[in-house]
C-alpha positions as semicolon CSV with decimal commas, in nm:
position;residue;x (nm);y (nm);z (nm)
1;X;0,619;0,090;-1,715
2;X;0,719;0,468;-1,678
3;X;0,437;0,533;-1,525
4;X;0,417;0,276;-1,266
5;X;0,831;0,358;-1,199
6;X;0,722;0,750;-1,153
7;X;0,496;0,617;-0,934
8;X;0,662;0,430;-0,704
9;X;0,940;0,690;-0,676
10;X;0,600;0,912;-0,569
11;X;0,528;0,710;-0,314
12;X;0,937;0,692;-0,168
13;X;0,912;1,097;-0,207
14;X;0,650;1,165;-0,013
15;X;0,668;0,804;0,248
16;X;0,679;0,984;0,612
17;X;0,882;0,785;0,847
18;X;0,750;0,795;1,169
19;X;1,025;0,778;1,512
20;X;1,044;0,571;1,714
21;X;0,861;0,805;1,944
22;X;0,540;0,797;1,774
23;X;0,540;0,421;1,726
24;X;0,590;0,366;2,115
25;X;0,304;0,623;2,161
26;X;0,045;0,432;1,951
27;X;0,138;0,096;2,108
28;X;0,097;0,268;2,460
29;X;-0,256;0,521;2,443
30;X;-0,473;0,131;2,332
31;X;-0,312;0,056;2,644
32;X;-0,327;0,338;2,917
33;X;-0,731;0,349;2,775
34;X;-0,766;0,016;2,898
35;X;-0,634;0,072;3,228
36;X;-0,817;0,352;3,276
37;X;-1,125;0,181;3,210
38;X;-1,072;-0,105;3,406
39;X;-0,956;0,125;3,729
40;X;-1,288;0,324;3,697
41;X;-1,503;-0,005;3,687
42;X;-1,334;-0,128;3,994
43;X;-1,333;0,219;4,177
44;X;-1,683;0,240;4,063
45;X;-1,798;-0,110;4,199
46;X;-1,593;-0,107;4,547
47;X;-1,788;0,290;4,594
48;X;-2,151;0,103;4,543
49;X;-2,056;-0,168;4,760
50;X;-1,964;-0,029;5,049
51;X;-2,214;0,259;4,964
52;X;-2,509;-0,041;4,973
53;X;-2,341;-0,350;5,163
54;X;-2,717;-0,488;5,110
55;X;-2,759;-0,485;4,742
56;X;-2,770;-0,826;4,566
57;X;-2,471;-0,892;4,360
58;X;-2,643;-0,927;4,039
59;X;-2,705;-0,595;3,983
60;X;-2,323;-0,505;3,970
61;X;-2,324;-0,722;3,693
62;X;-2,482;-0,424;3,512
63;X;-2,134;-0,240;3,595
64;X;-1,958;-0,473;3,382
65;X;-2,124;-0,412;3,087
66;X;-1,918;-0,131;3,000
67;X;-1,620;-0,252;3,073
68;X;-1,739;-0,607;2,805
69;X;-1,815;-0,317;2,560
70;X;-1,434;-0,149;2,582
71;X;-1,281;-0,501;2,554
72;X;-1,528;-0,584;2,262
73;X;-1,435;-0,293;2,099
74;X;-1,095;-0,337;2,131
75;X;-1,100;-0,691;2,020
76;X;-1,265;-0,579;1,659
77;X;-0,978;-0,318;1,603
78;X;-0,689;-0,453;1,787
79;X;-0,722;-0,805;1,792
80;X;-0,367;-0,848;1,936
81;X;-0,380;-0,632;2,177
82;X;-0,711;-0,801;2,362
83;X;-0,477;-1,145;2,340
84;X;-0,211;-0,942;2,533
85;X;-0,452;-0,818;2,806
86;X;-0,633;-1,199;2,803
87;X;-0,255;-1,349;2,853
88;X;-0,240;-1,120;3,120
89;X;-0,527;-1,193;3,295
90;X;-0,510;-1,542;3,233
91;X;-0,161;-1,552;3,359
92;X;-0,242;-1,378;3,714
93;X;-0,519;-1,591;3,788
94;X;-0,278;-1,899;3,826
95;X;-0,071;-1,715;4,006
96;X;-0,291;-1,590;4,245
97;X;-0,517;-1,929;4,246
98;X;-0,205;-2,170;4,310
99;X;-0,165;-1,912;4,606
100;X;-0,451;-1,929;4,763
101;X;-0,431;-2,294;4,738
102;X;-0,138;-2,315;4,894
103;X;-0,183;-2,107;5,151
104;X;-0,482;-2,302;5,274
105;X;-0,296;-2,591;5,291
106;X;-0,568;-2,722;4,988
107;X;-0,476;-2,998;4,705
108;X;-0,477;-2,848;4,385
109;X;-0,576;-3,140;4,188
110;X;-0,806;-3,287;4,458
111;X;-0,970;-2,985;4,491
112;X;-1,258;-2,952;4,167
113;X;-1,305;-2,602;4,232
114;X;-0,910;-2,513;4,271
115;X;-0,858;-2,740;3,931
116;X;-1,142;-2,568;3,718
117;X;-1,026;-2,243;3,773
118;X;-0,676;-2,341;3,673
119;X;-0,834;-2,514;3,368
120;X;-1,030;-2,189;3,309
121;X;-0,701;-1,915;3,315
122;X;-0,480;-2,177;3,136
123;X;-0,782;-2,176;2,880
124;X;-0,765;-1,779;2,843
125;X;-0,422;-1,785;2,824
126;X;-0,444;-1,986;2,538
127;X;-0,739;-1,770;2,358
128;X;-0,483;-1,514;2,449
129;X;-0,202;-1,654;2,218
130;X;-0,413;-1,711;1,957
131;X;-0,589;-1,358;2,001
132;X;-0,229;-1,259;1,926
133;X;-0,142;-1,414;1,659
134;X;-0,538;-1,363;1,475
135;X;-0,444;-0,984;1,550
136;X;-0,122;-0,990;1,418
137;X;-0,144;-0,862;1,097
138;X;-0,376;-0,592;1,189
139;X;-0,124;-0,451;1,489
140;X;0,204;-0,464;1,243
141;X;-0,081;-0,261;0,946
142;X;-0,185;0,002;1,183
143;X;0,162;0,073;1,436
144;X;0,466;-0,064;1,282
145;X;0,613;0,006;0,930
146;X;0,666;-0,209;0,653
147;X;0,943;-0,335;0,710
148;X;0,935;-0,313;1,097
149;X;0,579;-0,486;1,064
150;X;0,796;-0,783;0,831
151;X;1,078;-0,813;1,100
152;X;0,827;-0,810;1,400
153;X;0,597;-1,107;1,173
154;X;0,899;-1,310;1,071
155;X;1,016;-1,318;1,447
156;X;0,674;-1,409;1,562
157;X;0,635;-1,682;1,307
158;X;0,978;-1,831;1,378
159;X;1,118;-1,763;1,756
160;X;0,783;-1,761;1,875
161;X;0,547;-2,005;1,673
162;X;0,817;-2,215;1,524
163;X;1,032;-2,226;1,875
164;X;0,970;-2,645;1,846
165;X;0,890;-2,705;1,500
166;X;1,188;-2,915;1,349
167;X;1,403;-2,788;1,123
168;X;1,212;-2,901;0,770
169;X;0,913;-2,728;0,892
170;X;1,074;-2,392;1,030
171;X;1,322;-2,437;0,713
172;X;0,951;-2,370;0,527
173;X;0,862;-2,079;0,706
174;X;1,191;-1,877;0,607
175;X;1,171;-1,994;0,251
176;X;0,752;-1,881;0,243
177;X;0,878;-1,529;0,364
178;X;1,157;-1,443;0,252
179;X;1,166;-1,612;-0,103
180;X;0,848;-1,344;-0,190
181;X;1,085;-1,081;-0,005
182;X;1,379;-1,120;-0,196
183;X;1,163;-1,140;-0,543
184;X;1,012;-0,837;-0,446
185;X;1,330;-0,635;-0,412
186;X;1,470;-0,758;-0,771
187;X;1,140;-0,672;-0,934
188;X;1,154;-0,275;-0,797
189;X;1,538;-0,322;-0,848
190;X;1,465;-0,421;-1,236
191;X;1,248;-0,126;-1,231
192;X;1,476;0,102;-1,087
193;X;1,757;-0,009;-1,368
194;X;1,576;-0,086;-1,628
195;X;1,622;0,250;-1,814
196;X;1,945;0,351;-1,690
197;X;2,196;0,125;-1,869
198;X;2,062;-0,138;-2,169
199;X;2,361;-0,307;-2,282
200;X;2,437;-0,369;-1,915
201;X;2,099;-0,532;-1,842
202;X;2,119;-0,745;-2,128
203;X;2,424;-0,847;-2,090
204;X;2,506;-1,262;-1,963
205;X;2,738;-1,157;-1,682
206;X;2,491;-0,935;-1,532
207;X;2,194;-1,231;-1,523
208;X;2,487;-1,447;-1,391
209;X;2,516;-1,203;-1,076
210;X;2,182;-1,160;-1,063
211;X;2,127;-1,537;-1,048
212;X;2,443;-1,539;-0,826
213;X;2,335;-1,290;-0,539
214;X;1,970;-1,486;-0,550
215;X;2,131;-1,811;-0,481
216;X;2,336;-1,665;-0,161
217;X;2,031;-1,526;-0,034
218;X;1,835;-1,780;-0,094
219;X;2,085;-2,006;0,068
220;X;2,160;-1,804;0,360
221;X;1,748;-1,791;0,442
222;X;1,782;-2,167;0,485
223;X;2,084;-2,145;0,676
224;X;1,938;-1,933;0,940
225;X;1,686;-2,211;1,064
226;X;2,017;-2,417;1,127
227;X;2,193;-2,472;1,484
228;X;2,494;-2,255;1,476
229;X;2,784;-2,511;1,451
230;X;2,616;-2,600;1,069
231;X;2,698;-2,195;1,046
232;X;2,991;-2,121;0,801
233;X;3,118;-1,820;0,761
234;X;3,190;-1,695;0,421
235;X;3,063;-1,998;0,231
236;X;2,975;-2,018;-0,114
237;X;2,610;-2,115;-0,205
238;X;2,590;-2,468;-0,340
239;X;2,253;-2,521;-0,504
240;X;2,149;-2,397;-0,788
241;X;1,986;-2,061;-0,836
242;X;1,639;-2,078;-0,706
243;X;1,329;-2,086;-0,966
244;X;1,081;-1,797;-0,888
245;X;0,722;-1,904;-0,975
């Protein structure tokens, strides 16, 4: 136990925090490489055709290749981010089909060809989302820290994922991460206390707090999936202390 306690106050000693500077940084370079890549391609491809207005269009296909590569790439390491660019992508190809359809006085759903390709970027929009949410853990591991990377999850899972679950379902979400959460912290609090005062830790009134403070916690995790008027500020917590398996 002293061991693993010396350890962990190791690991706090030496933990570099890194600013918000440097986070913004490493969410932006995945990005400007991407753009960069994809203006070359289509600088490259508009220079060869109207360099050879003859050549068959197959063999710009060849041009694309690269660009497939980059985006494969990406997808292995940054999952999340390749969702972002497909949402993107996905998102300004309705906009710019609807356009054209509506500028040429054409019916979008009598027109097949006009209706696929609206079928097609709603598709990628989708494979976008769940790009996202495939990639998420990998994003908040390698640019956000731990506790920035549980904030930015619990968010994702609840305003974003859970925006029309009921409340019994998005009630289950909270309790699935924070319940582990809030164990967590007690355990590395026990260890932090442990040594410092016996009688104290022993003691009935102190497991009564304990059990206490786990019971308002516990009880305001739940209450936060609730509208607002079921708010109450300054309540009590009126179940019993939660049982940690």
């Amino acid at each position: 136990m002293t061991a693993e306690l010396n350890r962990l106050r190791w690991q706090a000693m030496t933990k570099v925090e890194r600013t918000t500077c440097d986070k913004l940084l490493d969410i932006l370079w995945p990005l400007l490489w991407l753009l960069i890549i994809a203006i070359v391609v289509v600088l490259t491809s508009r220079l060869l055709i109207n360099a050879y207005p003859t050549t068959e269009p197959y063999w710009f296909a060849l041009f694309a290749l690269p660009a497939a590569w980059a985006l494969f790439v990406l997808r292995v390491f940054q999952r999340s981010i390749y969702g972002f660019a497909e949402v993107v992508i996905g998102i300004y190809t309705v906009i710019e089909t609807f356009r054209a359809a509506v500028t040429s006085n054409t019916g979008v759903m009598s027109d097949t060809k006009t209706l696929l390709a609206l079928v097609a970027a709603i598709y990628v929009v989708i494979r976008g989302l769940d790009n996202i949410d495939q990639g998420l853990k990998q994003y908040c591991a390698t640019f956000l820290n731990p506790d920035d990377a549980f904030a930015f999850t619990f968010y994702w899972e609840v305003s974003v994922k859970g925006r029309f679950l009921n409340r019994r379902l998005k009630r289950g979400i909270y309790l699935r991460m924070v319940r582990p959460l809030f164990k967590k912290l007690w355990i590395e609090f026990e260890q932090m206390n442990r040594g410092t005062d016996k009688d104290a830790w022993e003691t009935p009134y102190w497991w009564a707090r304990k059990h206490y403070v786990l019971a308002l916690l516990s009880e305001r995790a739940v209450n936060l999936c609730r509208p607002q008027k079921h708010l109450s500020r300054g309540s009590q917590p009126t179940t019993e202390p939660p049982v940690w398996v």
